[in-house]
GUVO-185921 format. One record per residue (C-alpha): residue number from 1; x, y, z. Coordinates in steps of 0.05 Angstrom, whole numbers. Layout:
<pts>
+-----+--------+--------+--------+
!   i !      u !      v !      w !
+-----+--------+--------+--------+
! NUM !      X !      Y !      Z !
...
+-----+--------+--------+--------+
</pts>
This chain:
<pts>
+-----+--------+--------+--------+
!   i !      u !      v !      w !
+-----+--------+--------+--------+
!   1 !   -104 !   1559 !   -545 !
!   2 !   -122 !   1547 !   -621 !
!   3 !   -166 !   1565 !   -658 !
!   4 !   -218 !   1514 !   -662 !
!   5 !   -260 !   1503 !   -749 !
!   6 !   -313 !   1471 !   -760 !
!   7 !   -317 !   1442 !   -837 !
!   8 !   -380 !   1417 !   -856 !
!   9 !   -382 !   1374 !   -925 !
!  10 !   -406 !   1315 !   -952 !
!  11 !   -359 !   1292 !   -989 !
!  12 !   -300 !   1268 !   -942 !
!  13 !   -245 !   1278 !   -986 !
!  14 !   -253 !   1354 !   -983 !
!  15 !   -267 !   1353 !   -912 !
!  16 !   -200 !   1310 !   -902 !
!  17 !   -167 !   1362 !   -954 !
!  18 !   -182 !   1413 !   -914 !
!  19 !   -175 !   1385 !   -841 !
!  20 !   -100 !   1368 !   -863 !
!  21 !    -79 !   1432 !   -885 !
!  22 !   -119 !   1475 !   -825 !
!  23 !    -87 !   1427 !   -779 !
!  24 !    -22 !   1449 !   -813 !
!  25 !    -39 !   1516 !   -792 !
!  26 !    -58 !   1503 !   -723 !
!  27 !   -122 !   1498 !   -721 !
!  28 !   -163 !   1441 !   -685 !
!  29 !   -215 !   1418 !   -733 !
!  30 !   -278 !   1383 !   -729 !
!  31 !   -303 !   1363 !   -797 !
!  32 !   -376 !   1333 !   -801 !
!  33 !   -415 !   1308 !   -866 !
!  34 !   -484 !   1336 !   -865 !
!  35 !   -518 !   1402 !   -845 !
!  36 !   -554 !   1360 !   -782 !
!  37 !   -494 !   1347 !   -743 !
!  38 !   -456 !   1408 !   -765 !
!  39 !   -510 !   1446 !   -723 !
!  40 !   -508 !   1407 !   -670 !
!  41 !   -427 !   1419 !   -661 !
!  42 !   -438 !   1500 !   -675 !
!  43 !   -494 !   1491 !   -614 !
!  44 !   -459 !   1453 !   -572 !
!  45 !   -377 !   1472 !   -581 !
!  46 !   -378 !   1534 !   -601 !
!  47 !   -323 !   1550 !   -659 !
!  48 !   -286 !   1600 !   -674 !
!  49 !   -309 !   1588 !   -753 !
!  50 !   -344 !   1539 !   -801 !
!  51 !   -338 !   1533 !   -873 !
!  52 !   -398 !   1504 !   -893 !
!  53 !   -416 !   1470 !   -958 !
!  54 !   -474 !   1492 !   -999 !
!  55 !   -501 !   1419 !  -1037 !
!  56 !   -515 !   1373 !   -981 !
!  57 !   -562 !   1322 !   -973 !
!  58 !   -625 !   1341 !   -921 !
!  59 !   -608 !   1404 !   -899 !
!  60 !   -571 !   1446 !   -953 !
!  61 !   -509 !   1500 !   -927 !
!  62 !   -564 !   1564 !   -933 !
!  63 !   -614 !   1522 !   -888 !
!  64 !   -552 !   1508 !   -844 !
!  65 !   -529 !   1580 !   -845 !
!  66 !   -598 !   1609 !   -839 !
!  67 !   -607 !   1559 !   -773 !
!  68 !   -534 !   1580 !   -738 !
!  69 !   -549 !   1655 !   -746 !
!  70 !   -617 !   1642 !   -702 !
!  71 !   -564 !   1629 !   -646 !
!  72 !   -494 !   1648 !   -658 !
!  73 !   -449 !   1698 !   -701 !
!  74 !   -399 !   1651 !   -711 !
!  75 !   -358 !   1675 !   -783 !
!  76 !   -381 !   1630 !   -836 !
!  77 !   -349 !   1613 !   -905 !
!  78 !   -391 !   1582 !   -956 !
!  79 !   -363 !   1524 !   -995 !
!  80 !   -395 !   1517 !  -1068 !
!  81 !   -382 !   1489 !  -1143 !
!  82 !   -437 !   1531 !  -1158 !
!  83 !   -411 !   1606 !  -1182 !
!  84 !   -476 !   1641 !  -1198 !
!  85 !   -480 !   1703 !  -1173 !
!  86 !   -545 !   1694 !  -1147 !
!  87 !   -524 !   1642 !  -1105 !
!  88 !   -471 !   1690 !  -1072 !
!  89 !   -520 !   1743 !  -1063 !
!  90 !   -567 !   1697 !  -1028 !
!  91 !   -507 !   1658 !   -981 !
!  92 !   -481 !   1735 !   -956 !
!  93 !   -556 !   1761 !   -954 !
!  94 !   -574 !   1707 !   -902 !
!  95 !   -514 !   1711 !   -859 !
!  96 !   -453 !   1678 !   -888 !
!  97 !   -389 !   1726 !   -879 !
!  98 !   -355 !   1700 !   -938 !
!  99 !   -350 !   1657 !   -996 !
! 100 !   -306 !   1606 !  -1040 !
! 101 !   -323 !   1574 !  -1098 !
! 102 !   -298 !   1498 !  -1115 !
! 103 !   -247 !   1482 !  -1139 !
! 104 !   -207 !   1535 !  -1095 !
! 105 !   -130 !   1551 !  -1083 !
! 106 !   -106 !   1523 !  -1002 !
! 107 !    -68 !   1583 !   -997 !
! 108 !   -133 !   1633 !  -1014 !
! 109 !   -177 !   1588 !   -964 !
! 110 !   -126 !   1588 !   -911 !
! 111 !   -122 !   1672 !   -918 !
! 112 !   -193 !   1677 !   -916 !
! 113 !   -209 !   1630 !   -849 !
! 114 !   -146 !   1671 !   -819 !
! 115 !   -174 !   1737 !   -842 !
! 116 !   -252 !   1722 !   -826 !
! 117 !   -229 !   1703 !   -746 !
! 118 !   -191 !   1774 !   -747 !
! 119 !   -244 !   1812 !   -770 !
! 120 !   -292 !   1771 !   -709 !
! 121 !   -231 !   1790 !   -658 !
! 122 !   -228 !   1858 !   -686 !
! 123 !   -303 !   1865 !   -677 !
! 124 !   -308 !   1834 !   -607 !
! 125 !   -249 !   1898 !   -581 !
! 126 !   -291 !   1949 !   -621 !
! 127 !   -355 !   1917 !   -577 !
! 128 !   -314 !   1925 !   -510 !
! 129 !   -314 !   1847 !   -504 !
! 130 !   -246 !   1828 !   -523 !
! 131 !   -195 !   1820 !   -453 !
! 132 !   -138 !   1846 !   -496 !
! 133 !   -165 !   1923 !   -484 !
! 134 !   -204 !   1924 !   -426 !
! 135 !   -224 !   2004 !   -435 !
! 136 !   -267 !   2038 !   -488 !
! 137 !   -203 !   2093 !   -490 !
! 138 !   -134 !   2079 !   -493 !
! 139 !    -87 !   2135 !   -481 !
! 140 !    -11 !   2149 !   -499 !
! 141 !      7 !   2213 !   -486 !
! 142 !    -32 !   2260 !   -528 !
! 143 !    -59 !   2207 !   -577 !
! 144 !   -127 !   2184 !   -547 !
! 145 !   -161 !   2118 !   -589 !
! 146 !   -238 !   2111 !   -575 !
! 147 !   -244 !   2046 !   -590 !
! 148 !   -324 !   2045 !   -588 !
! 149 !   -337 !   2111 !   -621 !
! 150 !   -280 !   2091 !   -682 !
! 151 !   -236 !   2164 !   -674 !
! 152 !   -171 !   2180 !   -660 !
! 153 !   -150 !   2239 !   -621 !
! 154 !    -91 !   2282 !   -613 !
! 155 !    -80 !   2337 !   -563 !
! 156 !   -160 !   2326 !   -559 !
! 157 !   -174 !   2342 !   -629 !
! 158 !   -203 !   2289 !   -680 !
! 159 !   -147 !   2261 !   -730 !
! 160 !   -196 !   2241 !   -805 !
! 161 !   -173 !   2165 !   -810 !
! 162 !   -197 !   2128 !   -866 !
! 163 !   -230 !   2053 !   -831 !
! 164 !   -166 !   2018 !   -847 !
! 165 !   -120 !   2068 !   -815 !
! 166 !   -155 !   2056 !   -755 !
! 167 !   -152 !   1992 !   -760 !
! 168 !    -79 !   1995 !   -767 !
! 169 !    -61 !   2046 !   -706 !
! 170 !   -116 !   2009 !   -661 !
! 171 !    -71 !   1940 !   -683 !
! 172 !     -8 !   1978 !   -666 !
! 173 !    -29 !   2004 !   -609 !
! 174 !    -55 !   1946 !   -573 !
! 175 !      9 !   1910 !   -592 !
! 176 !     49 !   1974 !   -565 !
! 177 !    128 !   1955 !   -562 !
! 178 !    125 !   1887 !   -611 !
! 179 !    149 !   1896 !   -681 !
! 180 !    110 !   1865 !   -737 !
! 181 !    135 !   1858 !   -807 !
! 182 !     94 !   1876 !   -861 !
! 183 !     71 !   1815 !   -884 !
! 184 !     39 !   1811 !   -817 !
! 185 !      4 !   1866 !   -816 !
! 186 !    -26 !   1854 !   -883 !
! 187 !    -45 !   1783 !   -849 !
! 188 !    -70 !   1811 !   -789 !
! 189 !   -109 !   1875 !   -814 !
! 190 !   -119 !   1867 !   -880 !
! 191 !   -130 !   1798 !   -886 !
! 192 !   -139 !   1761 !   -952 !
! 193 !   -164 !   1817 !   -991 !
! 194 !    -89 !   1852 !  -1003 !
! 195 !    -58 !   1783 !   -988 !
! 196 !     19 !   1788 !  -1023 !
! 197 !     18 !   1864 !  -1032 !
! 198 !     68 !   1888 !   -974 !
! 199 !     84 !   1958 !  -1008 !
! 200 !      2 !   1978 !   -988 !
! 201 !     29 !   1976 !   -918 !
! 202 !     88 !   2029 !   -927 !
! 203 !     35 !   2074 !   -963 !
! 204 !    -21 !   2064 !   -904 !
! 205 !     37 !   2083 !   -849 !
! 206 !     63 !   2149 !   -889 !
! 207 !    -14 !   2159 !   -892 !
! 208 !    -27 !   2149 !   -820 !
! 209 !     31 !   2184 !   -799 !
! 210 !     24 !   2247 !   -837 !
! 211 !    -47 !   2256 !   -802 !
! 212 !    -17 !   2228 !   -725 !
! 213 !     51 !   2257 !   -727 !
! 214 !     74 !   2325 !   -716 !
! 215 !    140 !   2307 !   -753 !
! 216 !    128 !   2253 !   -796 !
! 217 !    199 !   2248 !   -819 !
! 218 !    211 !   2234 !   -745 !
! 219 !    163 !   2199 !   -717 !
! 220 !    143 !   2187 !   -640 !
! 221 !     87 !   2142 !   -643 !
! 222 !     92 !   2101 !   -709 !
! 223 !    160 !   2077 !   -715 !
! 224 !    204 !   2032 !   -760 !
! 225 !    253 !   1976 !   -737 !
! 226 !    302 !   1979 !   -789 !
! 227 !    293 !   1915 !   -830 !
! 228 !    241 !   1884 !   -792 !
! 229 !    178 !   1917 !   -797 !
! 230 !    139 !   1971 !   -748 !
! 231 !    117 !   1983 !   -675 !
! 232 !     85 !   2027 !   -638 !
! 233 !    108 !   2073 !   -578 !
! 234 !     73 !   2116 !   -524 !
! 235 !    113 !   2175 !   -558 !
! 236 !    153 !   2191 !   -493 !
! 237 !    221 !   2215 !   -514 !
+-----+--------+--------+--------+
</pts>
């Protein structure tokens, strides 16, 4: 099923900018004009995210924001021409999970609304609510991933792993069999922030594999599909 934005704007050009190209991606989109009825669709239709302008008419985006965190922790981008810094300070301090600044790139807002729903996804497994891993522990041979406690275990002894490296194996793992290709992974755990820079994915896996492995030169769990990307096994061979 997609992935269902909210964009909340009022001027309708933007809004139609932005419906066209999400809809490109997708995405159903519901794109309002004023802070009023952009509640009422958060309330009542729950979406997966909203990108919400800041200069509105009646209710401005941080009265909008302020109102939706009352009720729901649905990601939300803030839309601005203003760049202050205070401004950003005050959008993230009362709720917003990110934040773009007019006039902005399609291809940076795209990464951003696709990296702000992984991180919710991500969040809702970690919480035990996501049906994709139905157990706090998932086991494969003698790696064990606690998903609520954040560690990584091998032959029952913690493995250090930086946030992102669990991330990566937790990913992997819950993917276990289906190749990904770098570009990807940086999409799906990384998101925006390293958007472009595949070679930070080949130094994360020789990272993570040099703490999981026994042989990292021959791995069992972490594993490359030559010219296509990597996977992850149960380790039984």
């Amino acid at each position: 099923m997609a992935k269902k934005i909210l964009v909340v704007d009022d001027e309708k050009n933007i809004v139609d900018m932005i419906s066209y190209n999400l809809k490109k991606e997708g995405f159903d989109v519901l794109g309002v004009h004023d802070g009023k009825a952009g509640l009422e669709i958060v309330s009542a239709q729950e979406p997966h995210l909203v990108l919400l302008d800041i200069m509105m008419p009646g209710i401005d985006g941080f009265e909008v924001c302020r109102k939706i965190r009352e009720f729901s922790q649905v990601p939300i981008i803030m839309l601005t021409a203003r760049a202050e810094e205070l401004d950003k300070v005050l959008g993230l301090s009362i709720g917003a999970d990110d934040y773009v600044t007019k006039p902005f790139g399609v291809r940076e807002l795209m990464a951003r609304v696709k990296a702000n729903i992984r991180k919710r996804e991500i969040s809702q497994t970690l919480e035990g609510k996501s049906p994709v891993v139905p157990e706090n522990l998932l086991e494969f041979g003698e790696i064990s991933i606690d998903i609520g406690r954040y560690d990584v275990y091998r032959r029952g002894e913690p493995i250090d792993l930086t946030r992102r490296e669990f991330e990566l194996i937790l990913f992997l793992a819950t993917q276990k069999t289906q190749v990904f290709s770098r570009e990807t992974l940086l999409e799906k755990v990384w998101g925006y922030e390293y958007f472009g820079d595949v070679r930070t994915v080949d130094v994360t896996i020789r990272r993570l594999r040099s703490k999981v492995e026994d042989n990292p030169d021959r791995p069992r769990f972490i594993l490359t599909k030559r010219g296509v990307g990597y996977y992850f096994s149960e380790g039984l061979f």
